[in-house]
LUMNUKE-956062 format. One line per field, with one value per residue (C-alpha): residue number from 0; x, y, z. Coordinates in steps of 0.02 Angstrom, whole numbers. Layout:
BEGIN
k: c(NUM | ...)
X: c(X | ...)
Y: c(Y | ...)
Z: c(Z | ...)
REM end
This chain:
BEGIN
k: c(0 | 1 | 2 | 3 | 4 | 5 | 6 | 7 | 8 | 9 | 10 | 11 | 12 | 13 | 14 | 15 | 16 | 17 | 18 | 19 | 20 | 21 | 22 | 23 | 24 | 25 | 26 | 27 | 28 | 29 | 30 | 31 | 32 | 33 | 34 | 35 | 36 | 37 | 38 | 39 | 40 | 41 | 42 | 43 | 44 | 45 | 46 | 47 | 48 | 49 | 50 | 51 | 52 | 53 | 54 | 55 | 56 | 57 | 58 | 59 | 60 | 61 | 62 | 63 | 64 | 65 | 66 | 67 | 68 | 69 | 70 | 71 | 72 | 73 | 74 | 75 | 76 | 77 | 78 | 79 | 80 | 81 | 82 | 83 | 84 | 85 | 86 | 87 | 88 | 89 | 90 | 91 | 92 | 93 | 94 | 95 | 96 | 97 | 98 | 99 | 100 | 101 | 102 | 103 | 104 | 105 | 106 | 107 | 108 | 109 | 110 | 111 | 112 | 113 | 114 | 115 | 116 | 117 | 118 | 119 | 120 | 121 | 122 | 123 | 124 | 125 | 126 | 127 | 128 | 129 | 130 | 131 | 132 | 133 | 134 | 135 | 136 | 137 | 138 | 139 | 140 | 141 | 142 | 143 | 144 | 145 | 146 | 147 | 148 | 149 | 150 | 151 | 152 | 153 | 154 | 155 | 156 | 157 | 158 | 159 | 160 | 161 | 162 | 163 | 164 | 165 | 166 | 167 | 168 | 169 | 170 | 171 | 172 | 173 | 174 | 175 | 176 | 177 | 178 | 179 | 180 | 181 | 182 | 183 | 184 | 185 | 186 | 187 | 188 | 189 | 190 | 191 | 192 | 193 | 194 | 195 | 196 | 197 | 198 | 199 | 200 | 201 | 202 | 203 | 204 | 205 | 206 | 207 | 208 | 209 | 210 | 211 | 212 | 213 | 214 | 215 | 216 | 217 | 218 | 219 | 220 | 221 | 222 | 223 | 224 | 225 | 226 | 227 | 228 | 229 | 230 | 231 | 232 | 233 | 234 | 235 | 236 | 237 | 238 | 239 | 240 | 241 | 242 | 243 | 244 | 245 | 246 | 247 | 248 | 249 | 250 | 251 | 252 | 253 | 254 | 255 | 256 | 257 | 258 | 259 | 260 | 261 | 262 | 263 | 264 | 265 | 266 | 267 | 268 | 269 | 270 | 271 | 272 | 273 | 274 | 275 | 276 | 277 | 278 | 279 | 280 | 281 | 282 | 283 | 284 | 285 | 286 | 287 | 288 | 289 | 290 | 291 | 292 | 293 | 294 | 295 | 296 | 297 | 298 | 299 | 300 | 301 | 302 | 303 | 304 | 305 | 306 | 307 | 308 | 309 | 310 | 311 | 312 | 313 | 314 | 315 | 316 | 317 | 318 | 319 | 320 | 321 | 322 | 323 | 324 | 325 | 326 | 327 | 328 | 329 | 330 | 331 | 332 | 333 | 334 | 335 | 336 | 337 | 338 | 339 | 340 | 341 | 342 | 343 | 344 | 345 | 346 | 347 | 348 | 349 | 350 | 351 | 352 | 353 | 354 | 355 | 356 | 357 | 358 | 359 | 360 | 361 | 362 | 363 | 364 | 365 | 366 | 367 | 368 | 369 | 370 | 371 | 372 | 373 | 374 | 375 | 376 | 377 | 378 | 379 | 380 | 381 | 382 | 383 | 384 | 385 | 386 | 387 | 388 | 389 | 390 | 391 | 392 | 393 | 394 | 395 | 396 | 397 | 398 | 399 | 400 | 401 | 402 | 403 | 404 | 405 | 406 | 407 | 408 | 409 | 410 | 411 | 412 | 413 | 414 | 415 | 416 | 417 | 418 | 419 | 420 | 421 | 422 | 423 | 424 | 425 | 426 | 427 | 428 | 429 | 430 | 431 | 432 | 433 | 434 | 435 | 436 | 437 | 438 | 439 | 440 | 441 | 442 | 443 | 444 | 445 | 446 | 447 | 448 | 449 | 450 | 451 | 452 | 453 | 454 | 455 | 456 | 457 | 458 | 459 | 460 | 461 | 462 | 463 | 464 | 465 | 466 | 467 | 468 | 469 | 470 | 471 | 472 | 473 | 474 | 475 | 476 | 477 | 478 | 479 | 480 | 481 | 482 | 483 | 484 | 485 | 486 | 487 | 488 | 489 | 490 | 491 | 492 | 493 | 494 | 495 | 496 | 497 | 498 | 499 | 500 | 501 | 502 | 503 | 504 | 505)
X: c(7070 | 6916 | 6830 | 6714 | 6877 | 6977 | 6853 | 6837 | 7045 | 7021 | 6910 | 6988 | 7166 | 7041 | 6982 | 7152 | 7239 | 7103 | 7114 | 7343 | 7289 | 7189 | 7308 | 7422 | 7303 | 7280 | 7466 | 7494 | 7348 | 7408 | 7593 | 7500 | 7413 | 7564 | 7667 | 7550 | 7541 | 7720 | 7818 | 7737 | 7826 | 7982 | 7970 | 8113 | 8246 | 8227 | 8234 | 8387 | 8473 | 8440 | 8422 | 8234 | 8152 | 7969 | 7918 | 7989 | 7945 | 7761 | 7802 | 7837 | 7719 | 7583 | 7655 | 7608 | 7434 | 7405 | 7479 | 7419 | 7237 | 7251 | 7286 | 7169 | 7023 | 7148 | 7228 | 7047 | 7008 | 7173 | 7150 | 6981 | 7050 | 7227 | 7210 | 7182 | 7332 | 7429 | 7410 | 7426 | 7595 | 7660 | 7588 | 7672 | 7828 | 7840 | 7804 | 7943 | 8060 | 8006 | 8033 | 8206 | 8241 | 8137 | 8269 | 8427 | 8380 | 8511 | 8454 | 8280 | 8245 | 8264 | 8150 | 8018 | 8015 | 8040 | 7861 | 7771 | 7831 | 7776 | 7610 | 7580 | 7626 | 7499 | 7380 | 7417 | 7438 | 7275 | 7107 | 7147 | 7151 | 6945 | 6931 | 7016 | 6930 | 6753 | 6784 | 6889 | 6723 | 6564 | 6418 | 6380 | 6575 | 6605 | 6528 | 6652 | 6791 | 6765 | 6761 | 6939 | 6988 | 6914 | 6993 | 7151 | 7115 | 7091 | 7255 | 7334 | 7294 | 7364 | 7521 | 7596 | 7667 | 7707 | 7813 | 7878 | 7919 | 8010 | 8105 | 8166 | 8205 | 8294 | 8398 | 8439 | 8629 | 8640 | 8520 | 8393 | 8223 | 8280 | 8210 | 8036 | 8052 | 8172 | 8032 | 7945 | 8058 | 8062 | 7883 | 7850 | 7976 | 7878 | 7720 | 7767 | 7834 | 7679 | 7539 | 7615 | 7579 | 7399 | 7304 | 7176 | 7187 | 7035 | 6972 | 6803 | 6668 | 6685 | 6820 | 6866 | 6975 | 7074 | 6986 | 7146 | 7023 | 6949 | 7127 | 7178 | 7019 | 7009 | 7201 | 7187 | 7015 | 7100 | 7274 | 7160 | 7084 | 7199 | 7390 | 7302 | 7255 | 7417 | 7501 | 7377 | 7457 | 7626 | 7589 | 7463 | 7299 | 7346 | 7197 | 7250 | 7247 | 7058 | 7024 | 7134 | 6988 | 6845 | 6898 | 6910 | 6721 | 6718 | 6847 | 6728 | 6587 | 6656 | 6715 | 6546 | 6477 | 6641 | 6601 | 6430 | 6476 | 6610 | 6456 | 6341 | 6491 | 6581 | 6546 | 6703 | 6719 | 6844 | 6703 | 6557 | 6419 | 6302 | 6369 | 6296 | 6121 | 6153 | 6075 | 6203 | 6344 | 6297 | 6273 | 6415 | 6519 | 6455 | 6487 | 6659 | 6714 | 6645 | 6721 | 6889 | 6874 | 6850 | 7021 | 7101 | 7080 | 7115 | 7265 | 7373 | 7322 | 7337 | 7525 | 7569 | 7477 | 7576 | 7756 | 7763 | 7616 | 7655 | 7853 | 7842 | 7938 | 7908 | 7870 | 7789 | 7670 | 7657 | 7619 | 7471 | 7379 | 7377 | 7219 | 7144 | 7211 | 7146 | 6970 | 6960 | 7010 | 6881 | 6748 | 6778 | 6763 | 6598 | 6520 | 6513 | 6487 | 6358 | 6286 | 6256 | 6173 | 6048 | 6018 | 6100 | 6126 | 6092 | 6267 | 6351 | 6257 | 6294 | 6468 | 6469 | 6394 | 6490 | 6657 | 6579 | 6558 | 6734 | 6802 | 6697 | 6771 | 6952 | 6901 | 6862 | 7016 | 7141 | 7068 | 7044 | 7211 | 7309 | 7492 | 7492 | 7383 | 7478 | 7433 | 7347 | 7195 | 7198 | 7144 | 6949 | 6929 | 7036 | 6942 | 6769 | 6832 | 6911 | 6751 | 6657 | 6770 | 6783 | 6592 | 6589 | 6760 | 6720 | 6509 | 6572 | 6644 | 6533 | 6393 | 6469 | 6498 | 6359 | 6254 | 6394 | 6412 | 6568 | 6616 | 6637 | 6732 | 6900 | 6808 | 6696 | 6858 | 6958 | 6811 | 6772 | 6972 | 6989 | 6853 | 6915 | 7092 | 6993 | 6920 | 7078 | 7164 | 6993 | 7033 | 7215 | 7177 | 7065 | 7190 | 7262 | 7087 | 7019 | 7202 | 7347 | 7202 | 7184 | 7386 | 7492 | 7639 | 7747 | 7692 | 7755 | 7934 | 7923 | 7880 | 7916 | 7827 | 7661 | 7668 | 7614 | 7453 | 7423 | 7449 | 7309 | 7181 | 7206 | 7183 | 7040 | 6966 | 7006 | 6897 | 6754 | 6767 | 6770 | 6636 | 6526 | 6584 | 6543 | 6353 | 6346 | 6408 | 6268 | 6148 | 6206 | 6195 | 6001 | 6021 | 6117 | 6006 | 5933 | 5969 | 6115 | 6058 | 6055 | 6171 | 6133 | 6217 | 6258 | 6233 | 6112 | 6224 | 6368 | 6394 | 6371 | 6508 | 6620 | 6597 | 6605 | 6759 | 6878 | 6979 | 7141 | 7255 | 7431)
Y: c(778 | 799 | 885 | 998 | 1016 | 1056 | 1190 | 1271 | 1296 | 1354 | 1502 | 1529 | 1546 | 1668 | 1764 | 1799 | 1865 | 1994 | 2066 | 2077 | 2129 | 2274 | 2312 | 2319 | 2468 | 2563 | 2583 | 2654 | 2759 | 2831 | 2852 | 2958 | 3062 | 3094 | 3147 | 3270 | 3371 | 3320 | 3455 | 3597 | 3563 | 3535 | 3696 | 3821 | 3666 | 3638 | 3843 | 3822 | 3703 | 3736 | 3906 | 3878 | 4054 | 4062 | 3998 | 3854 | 3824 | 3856 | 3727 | 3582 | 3600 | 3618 | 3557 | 3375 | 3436 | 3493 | 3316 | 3247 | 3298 | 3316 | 3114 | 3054 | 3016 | 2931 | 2831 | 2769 | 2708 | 2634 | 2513 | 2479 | 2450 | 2368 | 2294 | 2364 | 2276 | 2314 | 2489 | 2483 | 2420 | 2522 | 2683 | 2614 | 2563 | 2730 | 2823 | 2750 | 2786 | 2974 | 2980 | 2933 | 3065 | 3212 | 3133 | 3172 | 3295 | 3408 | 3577 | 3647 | 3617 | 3428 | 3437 | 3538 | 3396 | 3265 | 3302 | 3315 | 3137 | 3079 | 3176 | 3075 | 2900 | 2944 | 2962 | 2815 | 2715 | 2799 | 2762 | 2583 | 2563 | 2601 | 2502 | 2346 | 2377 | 2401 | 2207 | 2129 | 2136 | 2094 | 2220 | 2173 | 2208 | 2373 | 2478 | 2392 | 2423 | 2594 | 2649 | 2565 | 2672 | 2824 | 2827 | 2800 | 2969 | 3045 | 2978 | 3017 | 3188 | 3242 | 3134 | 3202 | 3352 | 3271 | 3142 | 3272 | 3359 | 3210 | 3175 | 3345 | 3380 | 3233 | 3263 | 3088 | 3043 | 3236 | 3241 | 3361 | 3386 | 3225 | 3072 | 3135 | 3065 | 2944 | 2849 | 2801 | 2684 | 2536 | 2551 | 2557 | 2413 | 2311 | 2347 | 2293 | 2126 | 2105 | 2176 | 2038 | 1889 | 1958 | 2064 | 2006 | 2080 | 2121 | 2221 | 2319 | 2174 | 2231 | 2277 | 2496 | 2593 | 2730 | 2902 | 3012 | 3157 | 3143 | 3143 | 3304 | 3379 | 3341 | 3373 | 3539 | 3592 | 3560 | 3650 | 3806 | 3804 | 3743 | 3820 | 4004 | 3960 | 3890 | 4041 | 4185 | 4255 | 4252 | 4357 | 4468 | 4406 | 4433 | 4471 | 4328 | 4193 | 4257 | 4225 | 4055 | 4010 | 4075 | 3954 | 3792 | 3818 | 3812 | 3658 | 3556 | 3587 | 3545 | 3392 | 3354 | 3366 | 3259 | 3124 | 3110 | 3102 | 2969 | 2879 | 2847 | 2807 | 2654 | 2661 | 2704 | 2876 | 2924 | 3014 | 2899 | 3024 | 2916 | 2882 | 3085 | 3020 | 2891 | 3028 | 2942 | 2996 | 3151 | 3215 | 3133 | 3203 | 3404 | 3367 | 3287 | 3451 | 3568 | 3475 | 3482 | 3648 | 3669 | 3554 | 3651 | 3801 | 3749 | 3641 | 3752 | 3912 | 3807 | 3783 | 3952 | 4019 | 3897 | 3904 | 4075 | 4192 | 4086 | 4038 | 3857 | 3717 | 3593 | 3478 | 3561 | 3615 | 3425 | 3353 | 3483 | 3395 | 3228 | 3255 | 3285 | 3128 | 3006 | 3085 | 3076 | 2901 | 2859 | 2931 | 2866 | 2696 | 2722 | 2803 | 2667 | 2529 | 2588 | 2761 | 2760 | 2573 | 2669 | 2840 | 2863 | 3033 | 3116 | 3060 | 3141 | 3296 | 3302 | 3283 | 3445 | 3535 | 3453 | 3507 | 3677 | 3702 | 3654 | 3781 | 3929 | 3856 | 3863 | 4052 | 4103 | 4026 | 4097 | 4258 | 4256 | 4221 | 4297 | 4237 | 4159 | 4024 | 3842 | 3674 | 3633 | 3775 | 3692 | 3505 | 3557 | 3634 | 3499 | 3343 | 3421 | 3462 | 3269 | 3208 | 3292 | 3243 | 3072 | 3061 | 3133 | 3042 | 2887 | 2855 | 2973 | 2855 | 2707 | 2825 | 2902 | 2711 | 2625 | 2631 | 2629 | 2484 | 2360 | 2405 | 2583 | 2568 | 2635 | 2794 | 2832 | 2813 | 2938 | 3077 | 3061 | 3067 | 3215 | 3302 | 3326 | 3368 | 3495 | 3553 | 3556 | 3669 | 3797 | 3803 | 3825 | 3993 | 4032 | 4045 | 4202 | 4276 | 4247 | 4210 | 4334 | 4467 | 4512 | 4517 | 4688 | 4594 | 4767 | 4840 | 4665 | 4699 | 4860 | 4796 | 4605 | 4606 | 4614 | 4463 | 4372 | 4472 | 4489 | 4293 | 4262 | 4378 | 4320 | 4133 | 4189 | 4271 | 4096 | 4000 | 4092 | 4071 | 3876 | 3854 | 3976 | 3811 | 3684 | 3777 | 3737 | 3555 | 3533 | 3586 | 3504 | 3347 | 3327 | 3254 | 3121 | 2961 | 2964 | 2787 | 2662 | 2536 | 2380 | 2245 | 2075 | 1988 | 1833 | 1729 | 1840 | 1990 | 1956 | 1792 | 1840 | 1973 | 1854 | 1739 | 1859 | 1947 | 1814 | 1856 | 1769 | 1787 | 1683)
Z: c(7807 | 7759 | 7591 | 7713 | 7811 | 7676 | 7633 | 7772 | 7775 | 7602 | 7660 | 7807 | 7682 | 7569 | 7699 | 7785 | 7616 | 7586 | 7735 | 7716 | 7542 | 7625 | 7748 | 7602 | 7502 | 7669 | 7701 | 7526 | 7553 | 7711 | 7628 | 7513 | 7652 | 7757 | 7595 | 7551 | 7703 | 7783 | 7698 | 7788 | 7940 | 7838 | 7735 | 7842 | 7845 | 7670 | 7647 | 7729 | 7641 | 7472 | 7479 | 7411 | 7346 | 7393 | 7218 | 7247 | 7414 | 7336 | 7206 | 7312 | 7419 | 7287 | 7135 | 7228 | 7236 | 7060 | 6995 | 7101 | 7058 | 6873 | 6868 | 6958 | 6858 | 6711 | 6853 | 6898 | 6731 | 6690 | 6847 | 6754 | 6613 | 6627 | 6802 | 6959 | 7037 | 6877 | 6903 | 7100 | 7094 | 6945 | 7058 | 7212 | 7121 | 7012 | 7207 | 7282 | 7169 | 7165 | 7332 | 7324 | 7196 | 7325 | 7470 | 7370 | 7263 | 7236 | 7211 | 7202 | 7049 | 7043 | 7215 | 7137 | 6983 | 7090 | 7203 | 7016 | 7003 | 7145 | 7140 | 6962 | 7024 | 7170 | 7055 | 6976 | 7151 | 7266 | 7144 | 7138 | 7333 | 7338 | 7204 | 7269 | 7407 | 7313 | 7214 | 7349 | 7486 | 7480 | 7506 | 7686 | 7723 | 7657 | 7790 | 7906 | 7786 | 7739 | 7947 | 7932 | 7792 | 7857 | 8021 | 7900 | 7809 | 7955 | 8044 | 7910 | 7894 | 8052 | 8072 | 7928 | 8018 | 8194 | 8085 | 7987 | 8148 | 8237 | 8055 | 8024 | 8210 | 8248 | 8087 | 8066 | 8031 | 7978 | 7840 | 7887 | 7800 | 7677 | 7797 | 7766 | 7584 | 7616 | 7766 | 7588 | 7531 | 7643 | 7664 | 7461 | 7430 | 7568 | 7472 | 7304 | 7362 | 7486 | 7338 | 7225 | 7318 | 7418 | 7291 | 7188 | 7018 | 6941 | 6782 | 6731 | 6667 | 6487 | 6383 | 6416 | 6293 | 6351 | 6321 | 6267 | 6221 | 6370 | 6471 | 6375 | 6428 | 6589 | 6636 | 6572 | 6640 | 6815 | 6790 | 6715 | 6890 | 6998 | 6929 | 6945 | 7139 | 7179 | 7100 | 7127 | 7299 | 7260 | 7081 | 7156 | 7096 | 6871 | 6766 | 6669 | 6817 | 6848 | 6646 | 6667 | 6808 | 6709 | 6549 | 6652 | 6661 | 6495 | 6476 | 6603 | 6492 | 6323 | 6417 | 6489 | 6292 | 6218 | 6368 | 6311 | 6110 | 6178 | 6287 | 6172 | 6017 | 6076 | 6291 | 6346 | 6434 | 6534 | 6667 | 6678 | 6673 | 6718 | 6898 | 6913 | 6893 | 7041 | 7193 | 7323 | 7208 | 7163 | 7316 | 7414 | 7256 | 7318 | 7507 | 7449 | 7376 | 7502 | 7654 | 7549 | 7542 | 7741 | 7735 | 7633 | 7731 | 7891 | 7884 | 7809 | 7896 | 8081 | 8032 | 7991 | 8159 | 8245 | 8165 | 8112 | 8226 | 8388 | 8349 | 8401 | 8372 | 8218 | 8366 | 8461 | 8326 | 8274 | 8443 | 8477 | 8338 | 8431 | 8525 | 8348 | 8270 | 8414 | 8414 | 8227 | 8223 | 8377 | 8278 | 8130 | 8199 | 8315 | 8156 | 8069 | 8151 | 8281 | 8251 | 8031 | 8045 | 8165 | 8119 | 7956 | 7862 | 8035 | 8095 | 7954 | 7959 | 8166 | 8112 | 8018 | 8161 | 8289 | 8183 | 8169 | 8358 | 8377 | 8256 | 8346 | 8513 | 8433 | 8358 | 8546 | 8619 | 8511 | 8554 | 8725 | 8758 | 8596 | 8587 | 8748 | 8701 | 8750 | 8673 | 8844 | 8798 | 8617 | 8668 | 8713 | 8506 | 8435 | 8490 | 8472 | 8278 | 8289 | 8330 | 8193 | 8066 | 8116 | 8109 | 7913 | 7835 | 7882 | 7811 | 7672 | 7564 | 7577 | 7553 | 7394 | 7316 | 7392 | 7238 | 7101 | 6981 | 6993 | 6820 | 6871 | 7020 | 6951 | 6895 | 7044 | 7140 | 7037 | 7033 | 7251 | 7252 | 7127 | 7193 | 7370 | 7284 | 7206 | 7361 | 7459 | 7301 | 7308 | 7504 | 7482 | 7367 | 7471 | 7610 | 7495 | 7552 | 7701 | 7792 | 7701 | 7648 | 7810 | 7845 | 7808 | 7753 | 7741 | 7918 | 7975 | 7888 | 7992 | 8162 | 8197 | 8347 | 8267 | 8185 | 8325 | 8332 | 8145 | 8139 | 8284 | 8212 | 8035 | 8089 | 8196 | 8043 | 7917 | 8056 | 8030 | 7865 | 7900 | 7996 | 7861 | 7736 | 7875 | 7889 | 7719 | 7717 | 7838 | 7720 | 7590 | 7672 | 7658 | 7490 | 7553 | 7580 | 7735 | 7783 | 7710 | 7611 | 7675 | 7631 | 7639 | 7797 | 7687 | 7524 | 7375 | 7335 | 7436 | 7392 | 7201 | 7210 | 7277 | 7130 | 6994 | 7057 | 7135 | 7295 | 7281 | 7116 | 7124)
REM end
């Protein structure tokens, strides 16, 4: 064989094992997705069983979310700083485990502390998969890559309940709501062994200490606002939980002033404040949280309408959302590879009108024809809201870390991923408004047959709220770049990235 021959196997080897090492990043990704929105369907088998009060029911289904959240930005810079692999197979490892423990958890208790755990080692797992991502490609690749990963997200989103549905229904060998935890394991074990061998580890350019001031501050600031949202409903709104909200302000600012003092004394923040002055950031950062609001919102409030106003089936509730998954996922891909390259910030910003139009479509269904409404009358609002998504989640990301140094991969990661965590948690307590507030809950312990109708016009009500939100998106998007930068198609940049952070690592 020849050298030229030789070399040309050699990339060919290269060029395979990235892409199994990014297959390997998007499954834990969308493991991550599904687990965070899978219990919903679950919730009245696991009531059931364990005799859950509604504390605790509130607990595992947020307590993910608040751990979730409150590690990202640490997990972020730990990848930057000990290895991104490192830290991506600790996560995954640390996940899977946790999982285990939320499938046989006894009582719950050991449930509730169980979904913490695996909301931490998420946190620990999820930054590092844009950031593998971000040093694993070249520039002229990412576009491409992100569509992938953005039809993931939105897959992802949606097929967390129909699996949930088929798992809890189908009560495997007996055991209930437990499978939905207990799925994880084979598919965590088969990442570790697979991450191992294919991912390339790789580390931030210049030595990074661990800001622990920084983590204090930052953890905090985010319980402050996110523990009274989670909780605010089920205590009636406390004075104290409004204060709690009001101080997290404050938190985020004497963090911002700490970062800043940490900056300029030895360069090793835990929030790299200067990825705020990069305009693609900054502004992808705002629509980030905004959109995670209109998330936040929706998802949860479409379950209870379903479940609980329209008495359907965990299945039936979970296939209804198929039409939505497939048009996300088409989107997602056309967006990207032939609609951004062309006409740029205009796709995302039809994507938040498009979604809009789809939620006012859904609004006028679900009144029109009240409690009699059928998945069949559903399909028409679902894919146009499929469609929009598709068209935001998948540009979103590349356009958020476009401009972003390598060195700060890890930390632009864990701020885009804490930011729409902290978008989804404002939506979720924002459910207690625009959803509940408009729900007599003791006139429905009176007269069951209202809740039906209470359910439909209280949903109806939450998606106007959503599209208000999606209105603003739209505006929001004009400080996005107007066109992507363009990468270089080979050698230059690309082939510099490729030197400086090496693909394959035995």
């Amino acid at each position: 064989m020849s050298s030229h021959d030789a070399t040309l196997d050699a990339g060919a080897a290269s060029d395979r094992r990235r892409w199994i090492a990014l297959a390997i990043v998007m499954t834990a990704a969308f493991m991550d997705l599904v687990d965070a929105t899978i219990v919903n369907i679950a919730i009245p088998s696991i009531e059931k069983d364990l005799g859950a009060s509604f504390g605790a029911i509130q607990w595992i289904t947020a307590g993910y979310a608040l751990a979730f959240a409150a590690g990202l930005i640490t997990g972020g810079r730990l990848g930057d700083i000990y290895g991104r692999k490192r830290l991506f197979l600790l996560g995954t490892a640390g996940f899977t485990i946790a999982s285990a423990l939320c499938g046989f958890a006894a009582n719950q208790e050991m449930l509730v502390a169980s979904r913490l755990l695996q909301g931490a080692t998420a946190a620990l797992m999820v930054p590092q998969v844009l950031s593998i991502i971000h040093v694993t490609f070249p520039a002229h690749e990412r576009g491409k890559v992100f569509g992938m990963f953005g039809a993931i997200i939105g897959l992802g989103a949606v097929s967390g309940p129909l699996l949930g549905a088929l798992l809890t229904q189908g009560n495997i060998a007996g055991l209930e709501w437990r499978p939905i935890f207990l799925i994880n394991l084979p598919v965590g074990i088969a990442g570790l062994l697979l991450g191992r061998k294919f991912i390339a580890e790789s580390k931030a350019p210049k030595a990074l200490r661990l800001d622990l001031i920084g983590v204090f501050l930052v953890t905090t600031a985010l319980l402050m606002l996110i523990y009274p949202l989670t909780r605010g409903r089920e205590l009636d709104w406390p004075l104290w939980g409004h204060l709690m909200m009001v101080g997290s302000l404050l938190v985020f600012g004497l963090l911002i002033a700490y970062e800043k003092h940490k900056t300029a004394k030895d360069g090793s923040p835990l929030v790299e404040l200067s990825l705020f002055r990069v305009k693609s950031f900054a502004a992808g950062i705002a629509v980030q949280l905004t959109f995670g609001v209109v998330l936040g919102i929706f998802f949860l409030v479409w379950t209870l309408y379903m479940q609980i106003g329209l008495g359907w089936s965990p299945l039936k509730a979970g296939l209804t959302g198929v039409p939505f998954s497939i048009s996300v996922s088409v989107a997602a891909g056309l967006s990207v590879q032939k609609l951004v390259p062309r006409f740029g910030r205009k796709v995302l910003q039809a994507g938040a009108l498009t979604m809009a139009a789809g939620v006012l479509l859904y609004l006028f269904e679900a009144g029109r024809y009240g409690t009699g409404i059928q998945p069949l009358q559903m399909i028409a609002p679902l894919v146009v809201m499929g469609l929009g998504m598709g068209l935001i989640v998948a540009p979103l990301t590349d356009a958020v870390l476009s401009d972003v140094p390598k060195e700060h991969a890890g930390s632009a990661s864990g701020l885009i991923n804490t930011t729409g965590q902290m978008g989804n948690a404002l939506g979720l307590g924002l459910v207690s408004v625009v959803f509940f507030g408009s729900i007599d809950d003791e006139r429905l312990a009176r007269v069951p047959a209202e809740v039906g109708p209470a359910f439909t016009d209280a949903f109806q009500n939450a998606l106007g709220w959503a599209a208000a939100v999606l209105a603003g998106i739209f505006l929001v998007m004009f400080a996005l770049p107007a066109k992507p930068k363009q990468h270089l198609e080979g050698g230059g940049e690309a082939e510099a990235v490729t030197e400086k952070e090496p693909v394959l690592a035995h």
